[in-house]
N, C-alpha and C positions, 0 to 999 in steps of 0.2 A: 801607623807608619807613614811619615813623612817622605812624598816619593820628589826629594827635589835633582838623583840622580837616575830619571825616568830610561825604560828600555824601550826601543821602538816601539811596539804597543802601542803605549802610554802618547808616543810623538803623535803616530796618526790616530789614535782617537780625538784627540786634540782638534786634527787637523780636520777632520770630521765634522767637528762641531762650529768651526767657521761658516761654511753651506749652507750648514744647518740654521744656524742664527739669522742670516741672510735672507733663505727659506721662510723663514717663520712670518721676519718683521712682514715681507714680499706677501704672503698668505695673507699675514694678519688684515694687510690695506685691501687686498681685491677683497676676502670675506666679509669685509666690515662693506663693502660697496654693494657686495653681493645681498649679503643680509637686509641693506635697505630697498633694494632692487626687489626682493621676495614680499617685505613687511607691505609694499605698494597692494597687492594684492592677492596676499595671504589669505584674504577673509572672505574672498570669494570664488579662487583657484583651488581646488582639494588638493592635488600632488602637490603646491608649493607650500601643503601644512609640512608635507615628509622633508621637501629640501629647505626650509627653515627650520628643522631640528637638523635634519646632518648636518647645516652649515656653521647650527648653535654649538655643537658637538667637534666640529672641525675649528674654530675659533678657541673654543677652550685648550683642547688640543695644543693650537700655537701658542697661545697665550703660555702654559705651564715650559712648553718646550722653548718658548723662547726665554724666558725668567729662566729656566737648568742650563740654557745655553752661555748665557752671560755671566752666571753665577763663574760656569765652569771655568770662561774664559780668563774673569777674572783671579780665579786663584791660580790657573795658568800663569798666567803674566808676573803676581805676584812668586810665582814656584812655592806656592803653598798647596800641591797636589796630592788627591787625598781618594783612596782607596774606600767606598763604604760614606761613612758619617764623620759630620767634623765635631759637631757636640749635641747638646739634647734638639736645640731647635732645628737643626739641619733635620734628625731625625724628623721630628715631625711635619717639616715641608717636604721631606723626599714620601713618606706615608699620603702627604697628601695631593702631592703632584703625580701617584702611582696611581692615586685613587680616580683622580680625574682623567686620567688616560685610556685606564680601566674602562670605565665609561664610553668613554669617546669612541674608542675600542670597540664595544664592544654593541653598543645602540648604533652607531651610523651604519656599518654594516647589514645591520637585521632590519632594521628601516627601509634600506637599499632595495632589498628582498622583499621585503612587504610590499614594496610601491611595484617592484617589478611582476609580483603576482598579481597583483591588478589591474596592471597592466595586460598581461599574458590572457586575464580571461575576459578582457573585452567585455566588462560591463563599467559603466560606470558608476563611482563608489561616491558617495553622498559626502559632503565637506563634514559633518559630525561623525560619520563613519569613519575617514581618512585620520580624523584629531583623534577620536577612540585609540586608532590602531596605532597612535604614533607616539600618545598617551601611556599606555600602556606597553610599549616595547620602552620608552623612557623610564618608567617606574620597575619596570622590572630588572632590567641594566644596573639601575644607580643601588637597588636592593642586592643583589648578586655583587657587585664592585664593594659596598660599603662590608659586607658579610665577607669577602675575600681580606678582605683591608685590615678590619677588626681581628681575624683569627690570625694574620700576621704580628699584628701589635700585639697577642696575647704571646706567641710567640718568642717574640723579642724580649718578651721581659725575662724569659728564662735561658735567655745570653748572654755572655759575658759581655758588660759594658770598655767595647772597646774602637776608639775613634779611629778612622785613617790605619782600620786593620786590613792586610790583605789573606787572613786566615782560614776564611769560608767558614766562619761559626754556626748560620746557617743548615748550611751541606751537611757536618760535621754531625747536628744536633740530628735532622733529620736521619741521618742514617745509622747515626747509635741508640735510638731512641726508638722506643714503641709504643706509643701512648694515646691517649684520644685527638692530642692538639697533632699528633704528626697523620694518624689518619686523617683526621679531620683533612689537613694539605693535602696529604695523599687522594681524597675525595675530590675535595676543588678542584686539583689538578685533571684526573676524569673527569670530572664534566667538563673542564674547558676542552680540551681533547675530542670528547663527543658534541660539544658545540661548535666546535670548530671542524670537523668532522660534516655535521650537520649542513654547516654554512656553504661547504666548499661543496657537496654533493648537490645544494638546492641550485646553489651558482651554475654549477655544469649543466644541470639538468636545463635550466633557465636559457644559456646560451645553446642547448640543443636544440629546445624550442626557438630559439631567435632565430637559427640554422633554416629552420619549417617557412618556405617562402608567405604564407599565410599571415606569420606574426610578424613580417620586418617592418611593414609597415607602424604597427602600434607599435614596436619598438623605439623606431625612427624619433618619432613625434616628441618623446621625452627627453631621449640621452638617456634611457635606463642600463642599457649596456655596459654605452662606457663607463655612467657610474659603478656598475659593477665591479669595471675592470680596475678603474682607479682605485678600488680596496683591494680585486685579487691578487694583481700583479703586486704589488708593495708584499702582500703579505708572503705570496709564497719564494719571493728572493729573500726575504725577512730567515722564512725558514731555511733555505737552501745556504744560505754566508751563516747561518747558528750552526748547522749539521756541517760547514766546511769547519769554521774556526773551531769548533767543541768535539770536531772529532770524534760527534755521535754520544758523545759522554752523557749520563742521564745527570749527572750529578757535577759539572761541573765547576772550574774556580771560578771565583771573583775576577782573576786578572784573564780568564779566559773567554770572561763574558764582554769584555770591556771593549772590544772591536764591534762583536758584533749587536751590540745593543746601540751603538753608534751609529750601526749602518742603519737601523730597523728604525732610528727617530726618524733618521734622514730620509728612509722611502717613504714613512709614513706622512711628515710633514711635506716631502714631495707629490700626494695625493691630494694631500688637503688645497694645496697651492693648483694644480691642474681643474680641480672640480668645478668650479665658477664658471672656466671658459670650455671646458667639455657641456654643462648645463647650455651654455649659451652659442655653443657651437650647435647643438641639438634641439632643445628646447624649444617648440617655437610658442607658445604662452611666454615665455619668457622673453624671447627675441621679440616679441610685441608689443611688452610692457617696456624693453631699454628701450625700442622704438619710439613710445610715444614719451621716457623721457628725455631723450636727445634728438630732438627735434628744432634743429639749431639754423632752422632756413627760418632768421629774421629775426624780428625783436629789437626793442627799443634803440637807436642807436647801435645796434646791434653787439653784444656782452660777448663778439669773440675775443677779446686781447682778456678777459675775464682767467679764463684757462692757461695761458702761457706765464700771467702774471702770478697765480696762483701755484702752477709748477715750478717757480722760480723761485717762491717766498720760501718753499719747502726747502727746497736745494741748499738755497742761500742758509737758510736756519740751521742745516746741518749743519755745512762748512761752516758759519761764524760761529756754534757754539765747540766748534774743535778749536777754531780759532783762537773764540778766550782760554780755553785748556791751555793752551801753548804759550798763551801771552800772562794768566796767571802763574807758570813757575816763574818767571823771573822779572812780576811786574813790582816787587816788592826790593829790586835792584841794578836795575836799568832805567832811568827817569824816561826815556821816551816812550815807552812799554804803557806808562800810565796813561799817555795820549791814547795810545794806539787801543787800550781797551774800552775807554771812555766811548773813542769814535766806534768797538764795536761792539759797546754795549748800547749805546744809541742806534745802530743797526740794527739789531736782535730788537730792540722794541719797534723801530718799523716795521720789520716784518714781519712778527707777530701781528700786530694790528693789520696789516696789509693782507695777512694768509687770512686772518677772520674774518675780514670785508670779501674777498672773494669766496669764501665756501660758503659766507650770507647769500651775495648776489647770485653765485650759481644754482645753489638751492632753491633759492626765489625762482631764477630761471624754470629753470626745472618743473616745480610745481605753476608757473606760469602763472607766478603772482608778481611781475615786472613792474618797481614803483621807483618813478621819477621824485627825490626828495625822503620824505619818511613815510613808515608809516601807522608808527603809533610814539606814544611818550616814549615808552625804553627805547626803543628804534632811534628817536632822539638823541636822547640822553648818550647813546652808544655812539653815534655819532658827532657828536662836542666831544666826546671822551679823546677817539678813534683822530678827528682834526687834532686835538693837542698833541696829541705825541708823534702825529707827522708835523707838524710845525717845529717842536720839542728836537724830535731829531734832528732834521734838515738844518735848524739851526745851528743847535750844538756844533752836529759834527762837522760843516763847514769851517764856523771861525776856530773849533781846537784844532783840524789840519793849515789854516792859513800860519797860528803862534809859533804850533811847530817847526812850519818851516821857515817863518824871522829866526828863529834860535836855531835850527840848524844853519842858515846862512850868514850870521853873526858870528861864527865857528867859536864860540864859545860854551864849555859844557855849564848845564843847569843841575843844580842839586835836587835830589828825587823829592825834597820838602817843597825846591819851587815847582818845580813841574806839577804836582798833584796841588799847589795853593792855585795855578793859573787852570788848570783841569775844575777843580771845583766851584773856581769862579765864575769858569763861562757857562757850564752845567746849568749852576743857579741862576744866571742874569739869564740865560736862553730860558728856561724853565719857569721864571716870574715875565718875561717879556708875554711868552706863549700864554701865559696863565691870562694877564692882564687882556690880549686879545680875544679868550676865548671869553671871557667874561662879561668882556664887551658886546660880543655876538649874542650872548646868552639873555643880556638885559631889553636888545632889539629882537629877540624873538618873541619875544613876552607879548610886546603891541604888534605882533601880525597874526594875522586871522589863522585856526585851526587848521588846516588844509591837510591833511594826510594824501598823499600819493598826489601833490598835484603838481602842474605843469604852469601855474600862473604867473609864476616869478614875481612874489611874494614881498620878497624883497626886494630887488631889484626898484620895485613900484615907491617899495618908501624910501627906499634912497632919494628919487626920483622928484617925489611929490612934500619932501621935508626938510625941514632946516632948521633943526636942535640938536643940542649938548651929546645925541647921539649919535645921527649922523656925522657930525663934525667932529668926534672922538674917533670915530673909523675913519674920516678923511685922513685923521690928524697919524694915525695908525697905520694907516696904507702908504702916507710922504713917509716915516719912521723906516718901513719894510723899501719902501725904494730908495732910501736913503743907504739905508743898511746894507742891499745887495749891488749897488755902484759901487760904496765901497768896498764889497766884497769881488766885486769884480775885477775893479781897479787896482786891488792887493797883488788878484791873483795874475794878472797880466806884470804888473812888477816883478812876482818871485819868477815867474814864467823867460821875461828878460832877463833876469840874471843867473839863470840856468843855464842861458844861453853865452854865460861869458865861461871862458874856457877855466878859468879858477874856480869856480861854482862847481863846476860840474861833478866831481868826487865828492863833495860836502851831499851833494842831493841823492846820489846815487847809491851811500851808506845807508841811507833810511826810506827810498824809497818814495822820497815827499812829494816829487814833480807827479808822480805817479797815480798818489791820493788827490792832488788840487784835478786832478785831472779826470780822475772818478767819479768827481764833483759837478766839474765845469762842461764836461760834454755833454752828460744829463737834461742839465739846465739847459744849457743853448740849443738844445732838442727840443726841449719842453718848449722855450719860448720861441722859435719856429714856428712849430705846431699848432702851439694857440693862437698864435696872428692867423696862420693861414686859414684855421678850421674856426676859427671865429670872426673870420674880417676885420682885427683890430678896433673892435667892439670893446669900449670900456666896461661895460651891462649888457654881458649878451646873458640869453637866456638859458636857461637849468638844461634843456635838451640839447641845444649850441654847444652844451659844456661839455655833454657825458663823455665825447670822444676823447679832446683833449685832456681830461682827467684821468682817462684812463690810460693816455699813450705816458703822461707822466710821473704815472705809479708805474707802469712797467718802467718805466728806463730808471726809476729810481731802485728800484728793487735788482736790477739790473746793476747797477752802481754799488750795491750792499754785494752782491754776490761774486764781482769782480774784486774788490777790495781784500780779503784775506789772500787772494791768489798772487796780486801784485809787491802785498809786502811780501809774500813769500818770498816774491823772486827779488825782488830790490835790497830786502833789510836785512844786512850780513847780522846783527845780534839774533832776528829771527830767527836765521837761516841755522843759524849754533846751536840755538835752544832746539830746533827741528834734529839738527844733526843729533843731539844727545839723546832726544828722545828715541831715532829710528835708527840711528847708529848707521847713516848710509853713502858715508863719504871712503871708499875704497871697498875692500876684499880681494875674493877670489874672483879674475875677472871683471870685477867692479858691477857691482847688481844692482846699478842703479833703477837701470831700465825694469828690475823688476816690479817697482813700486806702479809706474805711469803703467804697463804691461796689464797689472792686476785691474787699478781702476778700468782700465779700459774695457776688458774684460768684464766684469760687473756692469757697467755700461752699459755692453752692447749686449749683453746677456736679458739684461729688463728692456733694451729698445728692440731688439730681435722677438723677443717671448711677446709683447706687443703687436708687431708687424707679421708674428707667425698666427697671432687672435685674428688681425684685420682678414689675412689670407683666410683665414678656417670659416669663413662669414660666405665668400664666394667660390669657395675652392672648385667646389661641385660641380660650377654654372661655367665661367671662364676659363679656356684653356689654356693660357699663360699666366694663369692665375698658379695653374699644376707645377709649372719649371719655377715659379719663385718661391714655391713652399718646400720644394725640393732645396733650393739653394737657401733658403730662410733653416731650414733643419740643418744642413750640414753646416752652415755659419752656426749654430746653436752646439753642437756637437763639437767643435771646434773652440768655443769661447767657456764651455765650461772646462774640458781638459788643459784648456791654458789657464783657465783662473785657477786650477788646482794646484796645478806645478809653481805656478807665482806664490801663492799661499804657503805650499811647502819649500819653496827656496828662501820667502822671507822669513820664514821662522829657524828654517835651519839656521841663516845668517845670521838671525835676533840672538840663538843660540851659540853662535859663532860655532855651530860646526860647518862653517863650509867644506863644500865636496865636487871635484871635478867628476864627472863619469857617474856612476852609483855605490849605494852605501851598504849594500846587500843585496840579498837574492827576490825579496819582495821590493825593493826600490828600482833594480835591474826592472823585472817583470810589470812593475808600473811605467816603466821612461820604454819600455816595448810598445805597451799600450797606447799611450801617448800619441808615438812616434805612428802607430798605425792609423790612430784617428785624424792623425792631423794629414798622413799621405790619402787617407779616405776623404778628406772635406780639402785638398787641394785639388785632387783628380776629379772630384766628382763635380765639384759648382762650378769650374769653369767650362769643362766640357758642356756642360747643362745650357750655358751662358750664350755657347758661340749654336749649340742645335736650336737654341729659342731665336736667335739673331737672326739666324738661317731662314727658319721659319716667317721671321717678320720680311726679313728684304725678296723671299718667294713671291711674297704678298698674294698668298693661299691662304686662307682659310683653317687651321687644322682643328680635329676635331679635338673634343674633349679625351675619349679612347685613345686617339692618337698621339698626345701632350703625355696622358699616362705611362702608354707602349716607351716612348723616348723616356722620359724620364725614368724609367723601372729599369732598363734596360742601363741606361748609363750608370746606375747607381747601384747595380748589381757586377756589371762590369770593374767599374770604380774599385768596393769592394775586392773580388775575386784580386785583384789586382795587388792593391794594397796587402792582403792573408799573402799571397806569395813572396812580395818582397819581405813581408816580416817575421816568414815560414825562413826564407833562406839566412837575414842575418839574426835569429835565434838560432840557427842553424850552425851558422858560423861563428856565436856569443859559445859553444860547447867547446871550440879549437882553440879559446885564447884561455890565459891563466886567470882564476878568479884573483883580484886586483882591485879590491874597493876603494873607493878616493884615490886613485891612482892616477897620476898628469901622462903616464909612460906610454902613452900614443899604442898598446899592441895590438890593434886592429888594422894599422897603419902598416907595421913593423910586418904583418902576418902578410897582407896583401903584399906588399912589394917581395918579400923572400920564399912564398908558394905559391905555386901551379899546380894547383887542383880540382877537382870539379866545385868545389865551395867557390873558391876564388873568381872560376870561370864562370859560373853562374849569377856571381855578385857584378861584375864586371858585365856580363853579358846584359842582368837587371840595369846597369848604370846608364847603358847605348841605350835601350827600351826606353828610359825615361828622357833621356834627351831628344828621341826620336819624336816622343810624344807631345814637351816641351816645346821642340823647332815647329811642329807641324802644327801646334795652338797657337805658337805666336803668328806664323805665316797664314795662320787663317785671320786669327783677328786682323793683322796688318791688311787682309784683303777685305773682309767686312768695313774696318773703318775709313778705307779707300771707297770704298761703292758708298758708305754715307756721305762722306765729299760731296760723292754726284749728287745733284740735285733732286730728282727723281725719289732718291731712297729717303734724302730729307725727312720727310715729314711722315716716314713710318716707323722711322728708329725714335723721335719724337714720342710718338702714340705711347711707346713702351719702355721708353728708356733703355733700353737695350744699349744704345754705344755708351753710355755713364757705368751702365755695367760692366761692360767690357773693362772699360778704363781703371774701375775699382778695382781690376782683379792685373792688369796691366803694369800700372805701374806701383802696386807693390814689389812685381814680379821685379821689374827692371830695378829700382830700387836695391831691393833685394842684391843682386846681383854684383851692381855697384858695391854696395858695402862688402861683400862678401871675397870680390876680385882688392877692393882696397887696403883689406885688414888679411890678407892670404896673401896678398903679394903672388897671385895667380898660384900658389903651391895646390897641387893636387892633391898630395895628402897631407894638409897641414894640421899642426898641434893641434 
């Protein structure tokens, strides 16, 4: 059964699976760091044999769950949604992506347990001891899993072959059936039941012991707790949303499983994702080993722009390869489209080779094998490669943006046959020029001495000391390159004045072109900057003279690559079309645009928040204003995923064009409650938070650690209590109005203006409360940011950033405000 007229269900399991995919990718990167972080000192740590199988065991995990996630998504999108199996091979990937979870499932947890009993009894267990026990809880698992797996598949073969059914054949068989293959299920099922039984009672027992002041200490020392927790908590909400949705049912459907096995991926791969920074929030073996490999005071020339270039190459690779998506639907009928993928598929190979040079060098770092030049053949070899195709692009893509914009400033159109003859041309002449110079390098490397890792300037020396057919072919190569980029320059300072003539101005502003010379040109003239200053305009300076400069202009080139998809976005109206048709986001209900920028944001700040809530968990303990920013890092976190939720489900309803003012039922009511309370919870809580940390810095006391906690539990408990009342009273008042799904008919409004009654007076009375609380935040901050003025307070709000805080929470407020008096025309109770 073909479900492409799906019932809500169907929508938020969906929606479900976006987080989840998210989740996963998010997991899969910290566990793939974590895993190397372990493998450093696996061989002589015992417990890090245990946490390099749960991590091996959590990796899988993402891994299968991210592949079901994309799968899922994409038959979503296509509306080829599918109940069950879609044909023989789905079957066998869903048996085998069961099987691995099985696993995953069911070895991390008992591992968990293992390390925490030997923990508990305070001896220490031998590195062959800990591999035995980790060994063999793995062998046993993956036997148990393949034996549950197999008697399914035996199973299934005595069911009717039927795809994209939502019939429960299954269920159906099982309980008409009484045979060895249903007991046999009926068996497996008991033992899981009593192993999972087993698991939860050793866990409690475990944290009674943890309770016992005696053990916290060896607790402490591992993270074995929280590992615990990070399996229990998942599991028993896992259980709790199967017994809400299934309604207890032993033998439930298909389409009633489909919520909550949705949710169960989701906490589960939200365990996996926490595990890492719980380990390294605790762990201190661990916190010794990141210790000594980020150890980032110094180093050659010093390899920190290493890092941001490398977060940029990533960034950038996404966005460009969404990019070419976007520019291949309609590169095959739009002739400028063929420029624009040229220049960014000549980006996509910068920064590929760019992201490989930095995860080389940081590595190297890392293991603090730091080598000036190479340091063997391949190392070589990788680097002529690595030179050509940054020379390869740079080129290219400079002179196909300069052609482009002679032919768009000629305002005459070019046929898609010329534009891809003139694309292919420069392709090849950049691509044989590049060739011709790396070639030339390659023939003067030959006669300079072996040097691996060294600092002599090698070459430089025979430039220096020589005058043959070699040196003279690279004189002759270097006049050719400065030949080339005068007139490249020259070009661009031409199209640049005639942009500036008022007739131009439309021609440029269709494609965006001023935009690309310009993504180009500012790079460069950074670059060359840079190398004069940090080299003294040194024709031959030397290899170590270089490292800086080379690396300020791989960052700003990478920088350039990453800025380019976003400027045509906004520049190039045929881009802008093919954008629209894809995300369909020009009008609606309200106009949703703002949902799109909303969600990125959201995501965002979701992985830079989850980041800065690690950095805090490092010191939390020690620093007592360390306490109020972990507090306001949480409820920013708390906040940015119930708005990334809502965003996700507004652009899919839209995708679906069911737009809806208000709610669309009694579970969508019940969700836009939730919402609405988390978000009056993390508006009340972080700023109050904000202005009692302020307080504290401008007393210029001391507070203690106790005392950071007391205020912050207090505020956030308060906050809370606060927030259950206001959304106590309008669920309160959501029972007096007519249910009204997608309804624009204001009766919330309608109800408040026409009675007086305790609901109304109460709501009314809540509305004074919160502007009470409102006027008397602002009037405080207005006095805090007055006493920074003073001198005096200067350089304590400094220390801590405290007035930046304020202000971040400030002027969205006003803001806010603004739009809100702008687009209400002051109406109190407006539409």
């Amino acid at each position: 059964m073909s479900l492409d007229n799906t019932s809500i269900t169907f929508d938020v399991e969906y929606l479900i699976k976006y987080p989840d995919l998210m989740l996963s990718i998010f997991g899969l990167v910290t566990n793939l760091i974590h895993l190397f972080v372990l493998s450093l000192k696996v061989s002589t740590i015992p417990n890090f044999i245990f946490l390099t199988l749960i991590c091996g065991t959590d990796l899988l995990t993402l891994v299968t769950s991210g592949i079901n996630q994309i799968w899922a998504v994409l038959t979503y999108i296509e509306h080829k949604n599918c109940i069950g199996y879609m044909n023989h091979v789905d079957v066998g990937f869903k048996f085998l992506s069961v099987w691995s979870q099985y696993i995953s499932a069911s070895a991390a947890p008992w591992i968990t347990v293992l390390m925490a009993v030997t923990v508990v009894r305070n001896k220490k267990i031998s590195w062959h001891g800990a591999r035995r026990y980790a060994i063999f809880t793995l062998v046993a698992s993956t036997l148990y899993s393949s034996i549950w797996i197999l008697n399914s598949i035996i199973i299934f073969q005595y069911l009717p072959y039927a795809p994209c059914s939502a019939d429960s054949h299954l269920q159906h068989y099982l309980e008409d059936n009484d045979n060895w293959l249903t007991k046999s299920m009926n068996l497996f099922i008991c033992i899981d039941i009593i192993s999972e039984l087993l698991w939860n009672f050793g866990c409690l027992r475990l944290f009674l012991m943890f309770l016992v002041k005696k053990c916290k200490k060896k607790y402490s020392e591992n993270g074995t707790v929280l590992l615990l927790l990070s399996f229990v908590v998942p599991n028993i909400l896992s259980i709790v949303v199967g017994h809400f949705f299934t309604k207890g049912d032993e033998n439930p459907t298909q389409e009633a499983l489909i919520i909550p096995y949705g949710i169960t991926s989701l906490l589960r791969v939200s365990g996996t994702c926490c595990r890492p920074f719980l380990i390294l929030w605790k762990c201190k073996d661990y916190q010794l080993v990141v210790d000594s490999i980020f150890d980032i005071s110094g180093g050659i020339g010093s390899r920190g722009n290493q890092y941001p270039d490398l977060m940029l190459s990533i960034f950038g690779l996404v966005t460009n390869l969404i990019h070419l998506f976007v520019l291949s639907l309609k590169v095959s009928t739009i002739p400028h489209f063929i420029f624009l993928t040229s220049i960014c598929g000549v980006d996509l190979l910068h920064l590929v080779t760019s992201g490989i040079n930095q995860v080389w060098a940081v590595l190297a770092y890392i293991e603090h094998k730091n080598c000036i030049g190479y340091m063997n053949h391949v190392d070589i070899g990788f680097k002529f490669l690595n030179l050509w195709s940054h020379w390869f692009s740079a080129t290219a893509a400079h002179w196909i943006t300069v052609v482009m914009a002679v032919i768009v400033i000629r305002n005459k159109e070019i046929s898609w046959h010329g534009a891809r003859r003139y694309a292919i041309f420069l392709l090849f002449a950049s691509a044989l020029y590049c060739s011709i110079w790396i070639l030339n390098s390659i023939i003067i490397f030959q006669y300079l001495p072996y040097a691996p890792c060294s600092a002599d300037n090698h070459m430089q020396h025979y430039f220096a000391e020589n005058d043959n057919w070699l040196t003279k072919s690279m004189n002759l190569l270097a006049y050719i390159e400065l030949i080339l980029g005068l007139l490249w320059y020259f070009g661009c300072l031409v199209l640049l004045l005639m942009f500036l003539v008022k007739k131009c101005k439309k021609k440029y502003s269709e494609n965006g072109t001023v935009l690309l010379l310009l993504s180009f040109l500012v790079p460069n003239i950074l670059n060359g900057v840079a190398h004069a200053i940090l080299t003294n305009g040194e024709d031959y300076a030397t290899q170590e003279a270089l490292l800086i400069p080379n690396g300020i202009a791989s960052l700003m080139r990478v920088s350039g690559t990453c800025c380019r998809p976003f400027l045509i976005l906004w520049k190039c109206k045929d881009y802008q079309l093919v954008v629209d048709s894809i995300f369909d986001i020009s009008g609606g209900v309200g106009s949703r645009r703002n949902q799109y920028p909303d969600l990125m944001l959201s995501i965002f700040g979701f992985v830079t928040n989850l980041i800065h809530l690690f950095v805090l968990s490092l010191k939390v303990s020690t620093i007592p204003n360390f306490v109020f920013l972990t507090f306001i890092c949480a409820t920013d976190l708390f906040q940015l995923v119930t708005s990334g939720i809502v965003q996700v489900w507004a652009v899919l309803t839209y995708i679906e064009h069911k737009n809806c003012i208000g709610y669309m039922n009694h579970v969508d009511a019940g969700f836009k409650f939730l919402r609405v309370w988390s978000q009056y919870f993390s508006l009340t809580a972080a700023p109050w938070i904000t202005v009692i940390m302020a307080v504290t810095v401008i007393r210029n006391k001391k507070i203690s650690w106790h005392g950071a906690r007391r205020y912050a539990v207090f505020t956030l408990v308060a906050s809370t209590l606060y927030s259950l009342i206001w959304i106590l009273n309008a669920i309160i008042l959501f029972q007096y109005l007519p249910y009204a799904p997608c309804s624009a008919d204001s009766h919330f409004h309608h109800y408040m203006a026409e009675n007086d009654n305790w609901v109304t007076n109460s709501t009314i009375l809540m509305a004074v409360i919160e502007f009470l609380l409102e006027f008397s935040w602002n009037l405080g901050c207005l006095v805090l940011l007055l006493m920074f003025i003073v001198k005096k307070c200067k350089k304590k709000y400094s220390e801590n950033g405290t007035g930046l805080l304020l202000l971040s929470f400030i002027v969205p407020n006003i803001l806010s405000v603004v739009g809100y008096r702008l687009f209400t025309k002051g109406d109190d109770y407006a539409t």
